[in-house]
C-alpha positions as CSV (number, residue, x, y, z in Angstrom):
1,X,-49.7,31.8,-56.3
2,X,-53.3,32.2,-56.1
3,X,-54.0,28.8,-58.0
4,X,-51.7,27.3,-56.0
5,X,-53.2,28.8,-52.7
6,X,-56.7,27.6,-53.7
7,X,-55.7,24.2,-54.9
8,X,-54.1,23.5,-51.4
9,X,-57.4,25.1,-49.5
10,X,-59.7,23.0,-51.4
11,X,-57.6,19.7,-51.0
12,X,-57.5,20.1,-46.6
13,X,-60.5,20.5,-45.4
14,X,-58.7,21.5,-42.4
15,X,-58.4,24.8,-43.4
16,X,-62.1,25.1,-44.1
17,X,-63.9,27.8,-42.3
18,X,-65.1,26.7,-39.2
19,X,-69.1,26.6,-40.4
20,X,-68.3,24.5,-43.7
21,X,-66.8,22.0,-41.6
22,X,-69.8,21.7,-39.3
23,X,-73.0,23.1,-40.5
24,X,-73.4,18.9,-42.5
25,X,-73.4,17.7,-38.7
26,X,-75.4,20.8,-37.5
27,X,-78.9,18.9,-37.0
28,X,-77.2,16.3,-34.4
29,X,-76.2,19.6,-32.5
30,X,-79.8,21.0,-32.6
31,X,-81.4,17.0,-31.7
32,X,-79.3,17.0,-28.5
33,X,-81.3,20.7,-27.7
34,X,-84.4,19.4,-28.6
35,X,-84.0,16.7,-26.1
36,X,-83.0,18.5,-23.5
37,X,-85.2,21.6,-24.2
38,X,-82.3,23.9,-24.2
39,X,-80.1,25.4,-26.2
40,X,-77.4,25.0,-23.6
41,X,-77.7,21.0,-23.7
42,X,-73.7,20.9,-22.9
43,X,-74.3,22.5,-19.2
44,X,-73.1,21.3,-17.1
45,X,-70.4,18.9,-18.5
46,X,-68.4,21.4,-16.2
47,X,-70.4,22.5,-13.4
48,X,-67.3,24.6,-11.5
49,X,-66.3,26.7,-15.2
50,X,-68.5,29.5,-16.1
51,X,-71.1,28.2,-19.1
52,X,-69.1,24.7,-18.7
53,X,-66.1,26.2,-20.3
54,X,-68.2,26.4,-24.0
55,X,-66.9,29.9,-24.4
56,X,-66.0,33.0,-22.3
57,X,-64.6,31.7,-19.1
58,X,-61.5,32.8,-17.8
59,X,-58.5,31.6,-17.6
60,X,-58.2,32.6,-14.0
61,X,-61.2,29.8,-13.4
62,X,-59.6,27.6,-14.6
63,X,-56.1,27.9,-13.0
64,X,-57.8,28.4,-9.4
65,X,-59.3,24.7,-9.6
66,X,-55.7,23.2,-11.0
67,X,-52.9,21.7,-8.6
68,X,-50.7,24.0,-8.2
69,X,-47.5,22.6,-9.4
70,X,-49.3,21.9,-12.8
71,X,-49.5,25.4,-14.1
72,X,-47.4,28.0,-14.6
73,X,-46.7,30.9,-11.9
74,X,-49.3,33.7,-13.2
75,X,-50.4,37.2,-12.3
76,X,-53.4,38.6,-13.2
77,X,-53.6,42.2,-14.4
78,X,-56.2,45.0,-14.9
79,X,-55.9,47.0,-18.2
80,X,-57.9,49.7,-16.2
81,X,-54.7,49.8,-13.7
82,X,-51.6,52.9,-14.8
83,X,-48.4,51.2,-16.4
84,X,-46.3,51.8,-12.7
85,X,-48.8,49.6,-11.0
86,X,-48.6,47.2,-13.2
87,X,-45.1,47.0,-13.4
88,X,-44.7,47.2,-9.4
89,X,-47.0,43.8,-9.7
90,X,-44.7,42.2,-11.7
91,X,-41.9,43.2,-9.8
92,X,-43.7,42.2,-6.7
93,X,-44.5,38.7,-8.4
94,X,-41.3,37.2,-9.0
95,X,-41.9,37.3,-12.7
96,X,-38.3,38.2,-15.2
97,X,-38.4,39.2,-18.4
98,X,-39.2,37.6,-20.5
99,X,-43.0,36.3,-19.8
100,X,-45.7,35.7,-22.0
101,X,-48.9,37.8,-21.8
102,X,-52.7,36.8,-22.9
103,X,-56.0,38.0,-22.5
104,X,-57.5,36.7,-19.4
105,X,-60.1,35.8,-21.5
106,X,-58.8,34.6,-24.5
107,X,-59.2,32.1,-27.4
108,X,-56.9,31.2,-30.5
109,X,-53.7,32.8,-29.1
110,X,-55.3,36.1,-30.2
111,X,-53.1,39.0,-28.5
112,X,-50.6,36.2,-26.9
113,X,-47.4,37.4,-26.9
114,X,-43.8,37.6,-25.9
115,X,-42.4,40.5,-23.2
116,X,-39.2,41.1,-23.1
117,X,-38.6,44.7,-21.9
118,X,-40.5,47.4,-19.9
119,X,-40.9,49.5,-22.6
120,X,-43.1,46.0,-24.6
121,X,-45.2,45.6,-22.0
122,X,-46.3,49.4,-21.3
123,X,-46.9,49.3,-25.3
124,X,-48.9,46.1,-24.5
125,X,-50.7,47.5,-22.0
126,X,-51.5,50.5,-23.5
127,X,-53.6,48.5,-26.8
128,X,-54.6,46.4,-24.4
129,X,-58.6,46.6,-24.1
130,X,-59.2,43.8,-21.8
131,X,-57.7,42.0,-18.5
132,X,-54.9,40.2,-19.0
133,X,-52.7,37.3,-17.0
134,X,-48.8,37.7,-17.3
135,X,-46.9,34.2,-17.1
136,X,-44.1,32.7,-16.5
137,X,-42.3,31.2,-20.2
138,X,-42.3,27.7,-20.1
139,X,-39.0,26.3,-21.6
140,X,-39.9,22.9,-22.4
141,X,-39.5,21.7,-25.1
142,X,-42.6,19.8,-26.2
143,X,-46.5,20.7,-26.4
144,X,-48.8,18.6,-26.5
145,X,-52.9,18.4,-26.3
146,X,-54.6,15.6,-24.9
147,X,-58.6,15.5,-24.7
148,X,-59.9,13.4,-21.8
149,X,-63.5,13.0,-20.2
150,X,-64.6,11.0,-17.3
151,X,-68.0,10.1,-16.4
152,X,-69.4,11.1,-12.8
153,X,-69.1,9.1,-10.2
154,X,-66.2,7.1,-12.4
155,X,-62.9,6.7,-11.0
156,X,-61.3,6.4,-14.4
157,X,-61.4,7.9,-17.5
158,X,-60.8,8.2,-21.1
159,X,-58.1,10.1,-22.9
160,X,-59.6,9.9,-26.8
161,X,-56.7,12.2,-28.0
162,X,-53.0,12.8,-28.0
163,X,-51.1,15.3,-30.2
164,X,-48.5,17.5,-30.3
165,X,-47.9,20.8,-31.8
166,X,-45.5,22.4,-34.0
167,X,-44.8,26.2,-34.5
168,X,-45.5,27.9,-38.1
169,X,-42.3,28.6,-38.8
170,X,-39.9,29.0,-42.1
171,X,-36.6,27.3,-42.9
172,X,-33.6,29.7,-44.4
173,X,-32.1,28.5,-47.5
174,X,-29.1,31.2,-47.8
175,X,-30.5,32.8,-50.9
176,X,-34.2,33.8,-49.9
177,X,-35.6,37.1,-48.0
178,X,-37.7,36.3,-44.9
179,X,-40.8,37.3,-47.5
180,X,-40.1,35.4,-49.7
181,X,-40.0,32.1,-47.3
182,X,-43.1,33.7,-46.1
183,X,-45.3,33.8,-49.2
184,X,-43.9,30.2,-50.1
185,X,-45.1,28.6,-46.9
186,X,-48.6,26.8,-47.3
187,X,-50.0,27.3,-44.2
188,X,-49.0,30.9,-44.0
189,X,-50.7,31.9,-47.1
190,X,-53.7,32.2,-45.3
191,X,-52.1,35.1,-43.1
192,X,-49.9,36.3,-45.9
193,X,-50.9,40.0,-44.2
194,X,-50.6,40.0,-40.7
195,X,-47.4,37.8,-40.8
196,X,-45.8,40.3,-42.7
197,X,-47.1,43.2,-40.5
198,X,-45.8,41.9,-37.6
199,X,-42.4,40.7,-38.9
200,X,-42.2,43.9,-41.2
201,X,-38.3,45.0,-39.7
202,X,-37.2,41.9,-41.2
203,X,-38.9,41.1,-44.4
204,X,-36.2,41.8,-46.8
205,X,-33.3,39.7,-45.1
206,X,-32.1,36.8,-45.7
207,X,-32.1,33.6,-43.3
208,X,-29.0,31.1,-43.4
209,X,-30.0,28.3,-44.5
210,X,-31.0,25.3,-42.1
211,X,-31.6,28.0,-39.9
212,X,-35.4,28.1,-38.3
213,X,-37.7,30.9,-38.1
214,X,-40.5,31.1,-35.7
215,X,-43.8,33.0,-37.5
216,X,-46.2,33.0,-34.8
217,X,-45.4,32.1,-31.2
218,X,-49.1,30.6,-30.6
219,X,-49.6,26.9,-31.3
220,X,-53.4,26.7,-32.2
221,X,-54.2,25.3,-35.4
222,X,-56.1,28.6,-36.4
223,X,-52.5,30.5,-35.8
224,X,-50.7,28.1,-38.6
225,X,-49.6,25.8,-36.1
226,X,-49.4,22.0,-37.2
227,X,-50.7,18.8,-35.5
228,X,-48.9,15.4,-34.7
229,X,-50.4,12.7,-33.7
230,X,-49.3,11.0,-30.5
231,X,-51.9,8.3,-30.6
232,X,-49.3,5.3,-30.2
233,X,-48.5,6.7,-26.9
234,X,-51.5,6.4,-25.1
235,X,-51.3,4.2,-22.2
236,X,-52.4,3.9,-18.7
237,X,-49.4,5.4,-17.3
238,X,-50.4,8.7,-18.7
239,X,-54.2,8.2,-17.9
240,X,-53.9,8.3,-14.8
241,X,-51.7,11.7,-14.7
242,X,-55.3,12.7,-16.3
243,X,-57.5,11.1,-13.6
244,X,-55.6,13.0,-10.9
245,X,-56.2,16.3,-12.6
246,X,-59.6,15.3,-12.9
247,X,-60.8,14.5,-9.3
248,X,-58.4,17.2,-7.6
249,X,-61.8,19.6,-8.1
250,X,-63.6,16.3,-8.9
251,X,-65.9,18.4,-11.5
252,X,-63.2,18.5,-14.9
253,X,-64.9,15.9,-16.8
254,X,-64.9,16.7,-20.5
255,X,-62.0,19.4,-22.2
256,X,-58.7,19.1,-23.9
257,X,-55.4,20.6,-21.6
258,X,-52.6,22.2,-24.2
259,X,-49.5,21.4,-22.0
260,X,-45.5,21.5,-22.2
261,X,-43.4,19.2,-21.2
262,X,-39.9,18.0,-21.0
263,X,-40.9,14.9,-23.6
264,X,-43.9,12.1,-23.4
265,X,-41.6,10.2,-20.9
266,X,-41.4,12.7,-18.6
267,X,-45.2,13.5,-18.7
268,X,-46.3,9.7,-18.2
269,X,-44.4,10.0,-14.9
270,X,-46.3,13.3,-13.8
271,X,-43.0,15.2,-14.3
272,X,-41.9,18.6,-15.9
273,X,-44.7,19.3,-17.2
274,X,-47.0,22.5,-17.2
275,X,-51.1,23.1,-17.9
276,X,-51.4,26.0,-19.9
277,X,-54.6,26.0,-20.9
278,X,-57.7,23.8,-20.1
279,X,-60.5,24.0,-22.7
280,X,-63.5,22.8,-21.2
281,X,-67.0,21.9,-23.7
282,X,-66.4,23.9,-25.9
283,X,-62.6,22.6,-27.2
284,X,-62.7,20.8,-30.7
285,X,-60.9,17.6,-30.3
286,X,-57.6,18.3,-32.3
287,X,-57.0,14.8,-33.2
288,X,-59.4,15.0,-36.2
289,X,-56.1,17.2,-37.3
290,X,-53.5,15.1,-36.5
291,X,-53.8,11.7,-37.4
292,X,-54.7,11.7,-41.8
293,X,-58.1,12.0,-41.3
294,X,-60.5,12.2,-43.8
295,X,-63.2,14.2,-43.4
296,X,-65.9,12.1,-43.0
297,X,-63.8,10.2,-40.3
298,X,-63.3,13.4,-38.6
299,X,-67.5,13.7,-38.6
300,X,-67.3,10.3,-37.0
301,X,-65.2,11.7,-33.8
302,X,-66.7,14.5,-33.2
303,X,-69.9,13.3,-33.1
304,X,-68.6,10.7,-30.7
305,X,-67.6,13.6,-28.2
306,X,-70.8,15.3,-28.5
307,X,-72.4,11.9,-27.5
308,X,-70.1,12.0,-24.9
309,X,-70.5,15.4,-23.8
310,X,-73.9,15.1,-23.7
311,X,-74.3,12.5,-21.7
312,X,-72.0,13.9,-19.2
313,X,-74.3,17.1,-18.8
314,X,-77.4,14.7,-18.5
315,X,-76.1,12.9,-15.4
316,X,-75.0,16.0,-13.9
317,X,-77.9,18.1,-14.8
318,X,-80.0,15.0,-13.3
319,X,-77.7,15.5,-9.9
320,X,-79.2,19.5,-9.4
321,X,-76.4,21.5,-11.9
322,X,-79.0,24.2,-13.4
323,X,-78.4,24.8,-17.1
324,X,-79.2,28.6,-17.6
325,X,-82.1,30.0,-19.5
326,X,-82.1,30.8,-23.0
327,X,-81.7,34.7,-22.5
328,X,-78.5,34.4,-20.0
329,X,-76.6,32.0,-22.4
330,X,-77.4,34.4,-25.6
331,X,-76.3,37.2,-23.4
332,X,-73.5,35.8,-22.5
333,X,-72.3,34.4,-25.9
334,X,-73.2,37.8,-27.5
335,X,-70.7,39.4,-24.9
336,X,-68.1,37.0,-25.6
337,X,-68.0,37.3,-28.9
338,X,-67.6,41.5,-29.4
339,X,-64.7,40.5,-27.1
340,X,-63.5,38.0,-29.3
341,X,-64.0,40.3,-32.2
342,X,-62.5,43.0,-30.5
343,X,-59.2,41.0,-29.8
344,X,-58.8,39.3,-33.5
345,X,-58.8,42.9,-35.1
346,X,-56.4,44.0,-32.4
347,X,-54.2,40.8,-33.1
348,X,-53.6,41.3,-36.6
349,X,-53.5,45.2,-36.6
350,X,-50.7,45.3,-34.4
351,X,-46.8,43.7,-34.6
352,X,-46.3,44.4,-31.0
């Protein structure tokens, strides 16, 4: 199992950890600084998302500067507050069981999870070390990721990426346990760990077959989940569902949204669908994933986006956007990423 489980890590790169992939293309990163004397050379792609949504902003942000019809109905909740006020919020809100819950500021699905009863979310509040948003489930039955950018002062844009997403998830066969199914699935051997911890009340029984078991609810790549290209349906129908997002603030410009919808038809027409994140600078363009890249074609798109991204910051930087000084950006970063930390550990420690 162990051969097998290197074999498969050395043959998709995918799976790579995150500074193999990048360090090669590292000193185009550090030439985009040097020209624009900062190490913050991406502010302000986004000038209305704290640090141009590179890391750390909130998902709150982000919402507040969305139509309205385009996201889901959230609440956003204090892990300082007692478990009666918190529920008498949801109550108040509208919300029904069950909801999804995330950190408010979050990042790879780490502590997103499913509530279905009072007594889950007061055991989710309790662990919980951070703000948090409680949402409305989305039933559709589609996600999808589409990376767009727009220059300013453009009326159009660009959409350079459409994919959708598929859960990590196991297939019954009639004869196997649930663990076994797990520790045959390639891209849960990576998680071998924490998938068993959190699915430990069911390990030893045994799924029908055909029947379909969900591993991890979250839909990032880094969670298992897998990536499908969608390129074939770009068009300008959808584009210009993307251009009306973009000027309703008129400052989205460069970011990938991770949406649900009712299917690509529906979403061309600017129907059933919902935002449920927006990932602003500092999103990785998931198409590298989805469409049989090989790595060195993957290079080639990324470094196309930083181009982009760059030059998007330039123009507005050159309108009066400040880019912040070297000691509030490492500040900042250093403070998002003890949360981060802090979350990850939590994540996998815990199967509520």
């Amino acid at each position: 199992m162990n051969l097998k489980k290197t074999i498969y890590h050395i043959t998709h790169w995918e799976t790579w950890h995150y500074l193999a992939k990048y360090i090669p293309i590292a000193p185009v990163w550090c030439w985009y600084c040097i020209r624009a004397r900062s190490l913050w050379f991406f502010m302000p792609s986004n000038p209305t998302l704290t640090f141009s949504g590179f890391e750390g902003e909130t998902k709150r942000e982000m919402y507040e500067q969305l139509p309205l019809h385009t996201f889901p109905k959230t609440i956003y909740l204090s892990h300082h507050a007692d478990i009666e006020s918190i529920r008498k919020q949801v109550n108040a809100s509208g919300l029904q069981y069950p909801f999804a819950v995330k950190p408010d500021v979050g990042m790879m699905g780490f502590m997103f999870r499913k509530i279905r009863t009072d007594e889950e979310l007061a055991n989710y509040h309790k662990v919980m070390p951070a703000n948090y948003i409680a949402q409305e489930l989305i039933h559709y039955p589609l996600e999808v990721s589409v990376f767009y950018y727009r220059f300013p002062g453009a009326e159009k844009g660009t959409i350079t990426g459409f994919i959708k997403k598929e859960f990590l998830q196991v297939m019954g066969d009639g004869t196997s346990t649930l663990n076994q199914l797990i520790e045959h699935c390639p891209r849960a051997s990576f998680m071998l760990e924490e998938m068993k911890s959190k699915h430990s009340a069911r390990l030893n029984e045994i799924l029908p077959a055909g029947s379909n078991y969900i591993l991890s609810h979250a839909l990032n790549l880094s969670r298992g989940g897998k990536l499908v290209s969608l390129e074939k349906e770009k068009d300008e129908q959808l584009l210009k569902v993307f251009d009306e997002i973009s000027h309703y603030t008129k400052h989205f410009y460069y970011g990938r949204y991770d949406i649900k919808c009712a299917s690509v038809e529906a979403l061309k027409k600017g129907e059933n669908f919902s935002i449920l994140e927006y990932n602003g600078c500092g999103a990785e363009p998931h198409h590298i994933y989805g469409n049989d890249n090989t790595l060195l074609q993957a290079y080639r798109i990324v470094l196309e986006h930083w181009k982009i991204m760059n030059h998007i910051a330039s123009i507005n930087y050159q309108a009066g956007y400040e880019r912040w000084s070297y000691n509030k950006g490492r500040r900042f970063l250093r403070d998002a990423k003890k949360h981060f930390r802090v979350l990850k550990a939590l994540d996998q420690s815990t199967n509520i």
